[in-house]
C-alpha positions in Angstrom: -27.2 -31.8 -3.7 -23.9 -33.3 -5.1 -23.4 -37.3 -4.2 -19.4 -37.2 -3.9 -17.1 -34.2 -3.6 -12.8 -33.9 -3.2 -11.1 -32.3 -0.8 -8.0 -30.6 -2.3 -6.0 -30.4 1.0 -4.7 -31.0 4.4 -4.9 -31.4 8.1 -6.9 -28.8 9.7 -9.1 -28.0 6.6 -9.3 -31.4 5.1 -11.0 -32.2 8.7 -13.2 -29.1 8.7 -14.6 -29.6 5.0 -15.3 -33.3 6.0 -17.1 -32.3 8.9 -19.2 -30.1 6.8 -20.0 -32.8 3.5 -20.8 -35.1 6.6 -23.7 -32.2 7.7 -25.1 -32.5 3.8 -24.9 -35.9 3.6 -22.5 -35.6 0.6 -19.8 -38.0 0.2 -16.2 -36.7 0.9 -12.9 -38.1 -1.0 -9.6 -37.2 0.5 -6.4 -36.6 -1.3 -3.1 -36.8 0.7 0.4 -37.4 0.7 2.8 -39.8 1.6 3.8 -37.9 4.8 -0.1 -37.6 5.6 -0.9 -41.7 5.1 -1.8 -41.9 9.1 -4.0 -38.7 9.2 -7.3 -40.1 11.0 -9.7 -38.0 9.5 -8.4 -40.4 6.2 -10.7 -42.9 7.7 -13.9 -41.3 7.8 -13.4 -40.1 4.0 -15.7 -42.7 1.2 -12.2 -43.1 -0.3 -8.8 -41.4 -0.3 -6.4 -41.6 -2.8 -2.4 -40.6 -2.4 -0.9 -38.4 -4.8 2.5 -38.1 -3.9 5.5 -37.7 -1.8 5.7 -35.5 1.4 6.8 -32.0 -0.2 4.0 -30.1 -1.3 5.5 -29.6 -4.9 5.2 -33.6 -5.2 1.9 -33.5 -3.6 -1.1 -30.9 -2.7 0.5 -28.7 -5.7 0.3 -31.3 -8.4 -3.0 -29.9 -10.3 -3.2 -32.9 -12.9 -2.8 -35.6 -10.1 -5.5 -34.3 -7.8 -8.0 -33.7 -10.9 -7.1 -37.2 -12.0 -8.3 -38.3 -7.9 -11.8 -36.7 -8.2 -12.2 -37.6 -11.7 -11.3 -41.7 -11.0 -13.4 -41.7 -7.9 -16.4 -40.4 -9.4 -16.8 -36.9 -7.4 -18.8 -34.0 -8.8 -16.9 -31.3 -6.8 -14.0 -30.2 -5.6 -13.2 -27.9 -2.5 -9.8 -26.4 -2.5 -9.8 -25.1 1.2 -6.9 -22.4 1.4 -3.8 -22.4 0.9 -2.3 -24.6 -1.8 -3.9 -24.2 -5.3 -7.4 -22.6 -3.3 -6.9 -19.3 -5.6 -5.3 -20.8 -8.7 -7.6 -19.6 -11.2 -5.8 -22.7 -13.4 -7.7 -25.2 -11.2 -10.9 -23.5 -11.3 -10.9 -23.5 -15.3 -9.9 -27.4 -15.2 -12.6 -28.1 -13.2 -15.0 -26.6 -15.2 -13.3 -28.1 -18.0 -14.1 -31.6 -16.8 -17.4 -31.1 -15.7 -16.6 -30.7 -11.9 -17.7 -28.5 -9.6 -15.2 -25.7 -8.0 -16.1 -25.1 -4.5 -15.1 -21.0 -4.8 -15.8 -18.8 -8.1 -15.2 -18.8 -11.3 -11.3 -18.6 -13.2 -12.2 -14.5 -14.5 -13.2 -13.7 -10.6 -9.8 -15.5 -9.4 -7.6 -13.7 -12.0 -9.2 -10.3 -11.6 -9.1 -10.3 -8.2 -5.6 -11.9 -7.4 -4.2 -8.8 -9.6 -3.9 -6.5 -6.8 -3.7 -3.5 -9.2 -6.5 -4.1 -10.8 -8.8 -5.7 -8.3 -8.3 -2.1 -6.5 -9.1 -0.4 -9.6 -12.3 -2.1 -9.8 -13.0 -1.9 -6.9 -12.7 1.3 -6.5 -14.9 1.8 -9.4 -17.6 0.2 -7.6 -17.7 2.5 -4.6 -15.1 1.1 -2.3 -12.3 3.5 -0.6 -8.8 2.6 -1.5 -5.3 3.6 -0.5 -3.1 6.6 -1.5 -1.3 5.5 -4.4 -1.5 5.7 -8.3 -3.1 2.3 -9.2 -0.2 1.0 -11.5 2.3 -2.2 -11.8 6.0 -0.8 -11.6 8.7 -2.8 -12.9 11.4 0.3 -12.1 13.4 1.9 -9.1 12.8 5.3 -10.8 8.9 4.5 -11.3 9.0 3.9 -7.6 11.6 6.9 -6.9 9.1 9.5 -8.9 5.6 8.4 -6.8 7.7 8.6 -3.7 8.2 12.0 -4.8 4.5 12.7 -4.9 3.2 10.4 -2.0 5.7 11.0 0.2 7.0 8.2 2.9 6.3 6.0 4.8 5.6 3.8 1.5 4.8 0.1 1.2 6.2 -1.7 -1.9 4.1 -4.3 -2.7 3.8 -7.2 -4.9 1.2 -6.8 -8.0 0.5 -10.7 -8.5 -0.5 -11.9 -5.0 -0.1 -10.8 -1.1 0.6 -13.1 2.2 3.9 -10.5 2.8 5.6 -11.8 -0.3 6.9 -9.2 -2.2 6.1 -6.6 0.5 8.5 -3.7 1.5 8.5 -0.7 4.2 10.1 2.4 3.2 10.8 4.8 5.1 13.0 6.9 3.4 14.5 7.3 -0.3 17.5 5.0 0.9 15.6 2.4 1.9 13.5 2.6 -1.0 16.8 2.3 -3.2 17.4 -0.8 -0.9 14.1 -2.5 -0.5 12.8 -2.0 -4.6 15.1 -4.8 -6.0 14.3 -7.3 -3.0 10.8 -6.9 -3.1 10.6 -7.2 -6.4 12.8 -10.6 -6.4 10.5 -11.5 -3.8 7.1 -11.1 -6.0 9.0 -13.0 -9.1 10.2 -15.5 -6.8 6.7 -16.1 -5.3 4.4 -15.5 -8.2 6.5 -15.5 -11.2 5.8 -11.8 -12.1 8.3 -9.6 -10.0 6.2 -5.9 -10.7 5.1 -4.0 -7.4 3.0 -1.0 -6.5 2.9 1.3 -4.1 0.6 2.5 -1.6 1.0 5.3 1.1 2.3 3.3 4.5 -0.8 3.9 7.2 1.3 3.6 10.5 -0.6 2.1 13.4 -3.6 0.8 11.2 -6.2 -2.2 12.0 -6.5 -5.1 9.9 -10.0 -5.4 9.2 -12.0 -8.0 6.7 -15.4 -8.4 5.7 -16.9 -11.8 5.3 -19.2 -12.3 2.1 -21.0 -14.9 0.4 -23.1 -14.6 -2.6 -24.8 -17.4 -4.6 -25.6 -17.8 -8.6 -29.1 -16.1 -8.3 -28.0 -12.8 -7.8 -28.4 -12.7 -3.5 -25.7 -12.1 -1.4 -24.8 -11.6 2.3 -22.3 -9.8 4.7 -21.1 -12.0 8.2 -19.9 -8.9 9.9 -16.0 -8.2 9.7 -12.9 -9.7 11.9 -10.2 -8.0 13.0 -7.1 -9.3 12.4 -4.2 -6.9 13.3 -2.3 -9.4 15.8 0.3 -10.7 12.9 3.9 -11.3 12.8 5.3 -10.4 9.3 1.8 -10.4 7.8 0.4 -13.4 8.9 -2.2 -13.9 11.0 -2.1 -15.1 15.0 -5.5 -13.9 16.9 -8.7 -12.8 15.1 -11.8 -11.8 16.7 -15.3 -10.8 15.5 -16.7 -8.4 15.7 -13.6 -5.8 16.1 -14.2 -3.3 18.9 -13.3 -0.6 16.7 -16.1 -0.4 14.4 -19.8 0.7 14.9 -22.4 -0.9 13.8 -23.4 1.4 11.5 -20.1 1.2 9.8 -19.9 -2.5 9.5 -23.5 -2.7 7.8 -22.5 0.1 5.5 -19.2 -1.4 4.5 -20.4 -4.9 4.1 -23.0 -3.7 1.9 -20.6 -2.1 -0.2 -18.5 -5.5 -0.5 -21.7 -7.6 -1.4 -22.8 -4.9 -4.1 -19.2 -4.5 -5.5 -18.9 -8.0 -5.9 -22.5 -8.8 -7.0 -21.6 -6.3 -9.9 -18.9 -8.4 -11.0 -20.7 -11.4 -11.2 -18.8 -13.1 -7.9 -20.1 -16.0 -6.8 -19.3 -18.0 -3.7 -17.4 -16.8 -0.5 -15.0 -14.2 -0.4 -13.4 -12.0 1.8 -12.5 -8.5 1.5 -9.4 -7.0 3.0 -9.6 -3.1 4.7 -6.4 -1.2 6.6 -8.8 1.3 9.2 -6.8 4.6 9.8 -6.4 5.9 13.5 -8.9 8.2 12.7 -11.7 5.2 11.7 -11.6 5.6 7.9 -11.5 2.3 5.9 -9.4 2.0 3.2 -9.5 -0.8 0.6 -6.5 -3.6 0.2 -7.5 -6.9 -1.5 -10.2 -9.6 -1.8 -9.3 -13.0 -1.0 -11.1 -15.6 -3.4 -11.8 -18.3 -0.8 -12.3 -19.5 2.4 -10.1 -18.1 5.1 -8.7 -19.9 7.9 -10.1 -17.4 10.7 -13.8 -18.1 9.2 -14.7 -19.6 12.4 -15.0 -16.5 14.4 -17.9 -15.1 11.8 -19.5 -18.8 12.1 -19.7 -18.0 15.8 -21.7 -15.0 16.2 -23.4 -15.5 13.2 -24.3 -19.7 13.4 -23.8 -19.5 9.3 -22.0 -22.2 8.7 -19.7 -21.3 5.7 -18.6 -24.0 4.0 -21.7 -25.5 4.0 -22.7 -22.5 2.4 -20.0 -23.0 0.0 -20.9 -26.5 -1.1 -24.1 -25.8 -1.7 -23.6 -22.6 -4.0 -21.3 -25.5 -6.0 -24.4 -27.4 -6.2 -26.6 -24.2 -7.3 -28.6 -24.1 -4.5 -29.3 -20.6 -3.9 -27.8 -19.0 0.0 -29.9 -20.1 2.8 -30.3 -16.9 4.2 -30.9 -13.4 3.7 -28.8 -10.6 5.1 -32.5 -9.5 7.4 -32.0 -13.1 8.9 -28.3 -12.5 10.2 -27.9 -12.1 13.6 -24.6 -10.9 15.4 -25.0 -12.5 19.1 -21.7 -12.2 21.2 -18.4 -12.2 20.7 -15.7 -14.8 19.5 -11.5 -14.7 19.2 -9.8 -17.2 17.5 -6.1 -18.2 18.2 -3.9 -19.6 15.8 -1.8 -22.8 17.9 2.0 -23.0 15.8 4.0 -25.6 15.8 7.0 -23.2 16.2 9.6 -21.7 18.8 8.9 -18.2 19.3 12.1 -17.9 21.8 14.3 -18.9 18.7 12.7 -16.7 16.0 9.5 -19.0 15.3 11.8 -21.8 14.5 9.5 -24.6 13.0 8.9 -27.4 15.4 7.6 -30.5 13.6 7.9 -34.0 16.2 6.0 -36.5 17.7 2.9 -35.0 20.0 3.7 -36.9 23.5 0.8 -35.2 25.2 -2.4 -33.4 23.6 -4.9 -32.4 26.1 -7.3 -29.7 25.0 -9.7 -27.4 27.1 -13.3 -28.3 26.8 -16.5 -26.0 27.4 -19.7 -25.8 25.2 -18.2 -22.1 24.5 -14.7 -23.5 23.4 -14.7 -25.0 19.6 -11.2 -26.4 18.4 -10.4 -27.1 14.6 -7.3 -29.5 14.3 -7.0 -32.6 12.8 -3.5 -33.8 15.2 -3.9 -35.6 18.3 -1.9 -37.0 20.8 1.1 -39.5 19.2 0.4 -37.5 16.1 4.0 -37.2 14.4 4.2 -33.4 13.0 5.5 -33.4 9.0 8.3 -31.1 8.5 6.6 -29.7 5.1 4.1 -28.0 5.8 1.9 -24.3 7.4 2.9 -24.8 11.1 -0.2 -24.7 12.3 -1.6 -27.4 14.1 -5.1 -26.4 15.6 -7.7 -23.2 15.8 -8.8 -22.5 19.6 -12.4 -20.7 19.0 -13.7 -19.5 22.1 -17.2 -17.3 22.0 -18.5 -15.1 25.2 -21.4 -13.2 25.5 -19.3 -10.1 25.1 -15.5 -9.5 24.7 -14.5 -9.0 28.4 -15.9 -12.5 28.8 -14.8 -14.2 25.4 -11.3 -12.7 26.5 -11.6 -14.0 30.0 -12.6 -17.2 28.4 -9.4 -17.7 26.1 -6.7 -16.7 28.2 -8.6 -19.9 31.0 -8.5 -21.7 27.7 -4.9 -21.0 26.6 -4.0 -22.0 30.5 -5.2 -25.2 30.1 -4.4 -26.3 26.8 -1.2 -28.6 27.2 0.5 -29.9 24.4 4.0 -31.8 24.6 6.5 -32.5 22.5 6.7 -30.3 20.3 7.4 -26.1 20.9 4.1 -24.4 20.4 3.0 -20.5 20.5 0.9 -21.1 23.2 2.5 -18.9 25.8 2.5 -16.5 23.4 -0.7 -16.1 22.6 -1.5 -16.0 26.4 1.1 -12.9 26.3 -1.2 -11.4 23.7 -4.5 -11.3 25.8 -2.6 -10.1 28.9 -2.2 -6.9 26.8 -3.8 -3.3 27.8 -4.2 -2.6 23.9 -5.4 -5.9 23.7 -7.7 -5.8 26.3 -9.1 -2.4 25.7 -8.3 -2.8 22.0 -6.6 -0.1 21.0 -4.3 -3.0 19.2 -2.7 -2.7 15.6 -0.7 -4.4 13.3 2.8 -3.5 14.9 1.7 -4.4 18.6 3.1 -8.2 18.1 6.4 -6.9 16.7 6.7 -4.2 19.4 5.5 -6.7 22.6 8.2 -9.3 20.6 11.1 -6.4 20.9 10.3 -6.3 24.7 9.8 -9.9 25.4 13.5 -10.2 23.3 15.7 -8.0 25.5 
């Protein structure tokens, strides 16, 4: 097992990889910024060292001053958490560069896979269902004009060198198309430095579903069931649960399967996760991998009791996966809500500030990630979010049940939260009896609005 290892990151994560080098008995080295100095979980890190100002450019995006911390401080590892530089395939090189460990895989898997072209091509190749749409980087409005012409609309413009909603475009018809092309495409350049798109056949009232993997160096992998994830607000994330009530069991084994062999076949190693849009008539249809840990992991840890990023640390240290896929069991249910430090009455307005109270709910079926507390002062520079509410329940009615009680109890002051939101959410019928997609949040907004 490694002796010392550096955590590449902030707040929530920073707290949740600690936890986990504390479980191995590895020690844990914490980089942060100046705007970060009084973070608590700073003190139970074996050393910490400050590599900047507040702003992330200055700080957690600075490759050669966080390679410099695990380098002077002796660590043999270094876990990038999410976000950040976690699918740089730059760092990952360095790394291996200068003899250090890379919590995640290797440069070549980051780079193939973060080409969203390509990473469908290959996949693809390997077995796994994609969406309509010629698999080729556009630079053009005409390029874009003549597969409209073939695909027909509703289209999605979409940005070749990365995802998050950056770059991303709906089109509905050949005038918006005309519209959307150039600002997408600034959007992709803006974000990623390389402003060419693709396009894909819009799937309207789709389910945002992802398969959890994890494969070691010795050739094993494993499948953790999939999350849905179709409660988002301009593609990012606000409830997840696991598993999704609208797959069967037969097709999660299948598909997971298919993600584990896919990405044993190109020599993956480490956790990944691999994105699917499911149709309203149940078929799957391939998007993207994401080449590290994601922030809704918890859910799969849940039913599963596979702790991750353990799993993660040791696959750094060559250890081989602790279990096989015959050993995973899926007990229960569990739906994670994502607690943001924004307005959602004033168009999700960020809301950093002083936490004046912080009381929590507490049940041994209620597990919270967050690393603020109360008298916590908010930074202005950062995600929003401030904490993870994991609640588990024997089945969904009761793990619903469970988080909206939860959601009722948590008080936080201070500071605007989405809280009530999220209790809005559950109150749903096509949450409840979910029949949910990834409009519902902009169509239960729309209401809550006029």
């Amino acid at each position: 097992m490694l002796k010392r290892l550096l955590i590449a990151n902030r707040g929530e994560i920073a707290q949740r990889i600690l936890a986990a080098t504390k479980a191995l008995g590895v020690e844990a080295v914490a980089v942060y910024s100046v705007a970060d100095k009084n973070a608590k979980y700073l003190q139970d890190c074996h050393d910490r060292v400050c590599i900047g100002p507040g702003p992330p450019t200055q700080s957690y995006l600075q490759m050669e001053a966080i390679l410099q911390a695990a380098l002077q401080t002796e660590c043999q590892a270094l876990h990038p958490g999410y976000g950040f530089l976690a699918e740089n395939p730059l760092l990952s090189y360095m790394c291996q560069q200068q003899g250090l460990q890379f919590v995640g895989p290797s440069a070549r898997a980051i780079s193939l896979l973060g080409d969203k072209v390509q990473a469908k091509k290959v996949m693809a190749d390997y077995g796994l269902p994609t969406l309509l749409g010629p698999q080729k980087k556009i630079t053009s409005l005409e390029e874009a004009k003549s597969i409209a012409q073939n695909l027909g609309y509703p289209l999605l413009l979409k940005a070749s060198a990365g995802g998050g909603g950056k770059g991303m475009k709906l089109c509905h018809n050949p005038a918006e198309l005309e519209k959307n092309f150039p600002l997408a495409s600034m959007q992709a350049l803006q974000a990623f430095g390389d402003g060419s798109l693709y396009v894909e056949k819009y799937i309207q009232k789709a389910k945002h579903i992802e398969f959890q993997v994890i494969l070691d160096r010795y050739g094993n992998g494993i499948h953790l069931g999939e999350r849905e994830c179709s409660i988002q607000r301009r593609h990012q994330k606000l409830i997840e649960e696991s598993p999704s009530p609208a797959l069967t069991s037969e097709q999660r084994e299948e598909m997971g399967q298919k993600v584990v062999q896919a990405l044993q076949k190109l020599g993956y190693t480490n956790a990944a996760t691999a994105e699917f849009l499911l149709s309203p008539d149940g078929e799957l249809a391939f998007m993207e991998v994401n080449t590290r840990l994601q922030v809704e992991h918890p859910v799969s840890e849940q039913i599963t009791q596979v702790d991750i990023v353990q799993e993660q640390i040791k696959i750094a240290a060559n250890a081989p996966l602790s279990y096989r896929q015959n050993e995973i069991r899926f007990q229960g249910h569990a739906i994670e809500c994502r607690i943001n430090a924004e307005d959602p009455e004033r168009n999700f307005r960020p809301s950093p500030g002083k936490i004046t109270r912080f009381r929590p709910p507490t049940a041994d079926y209620i597990r919270l990630d967050t690393h603020i507390h109360e008298g916590y002062t908010i930074p202005p520079f950062y995600d929003s979010m401030i904490a993870k509410l994991i609640v588990w329940g024997e089945n969904r009615t009761q793990a619903i049940e469970r988080t909206k009680q939860a959601l009722e109890q948590f008080q936080i002051e201070g500071v605007k939260t989405t809280l009530n939101l999220l209790q809005k959410v559950l109150e749903l019928d096509s949450f409840q009896n979910g029949t949910y997609h990834t409009k519902t949040l902009e169509e239960l907004l729309s209401q809550w609005q006029k």
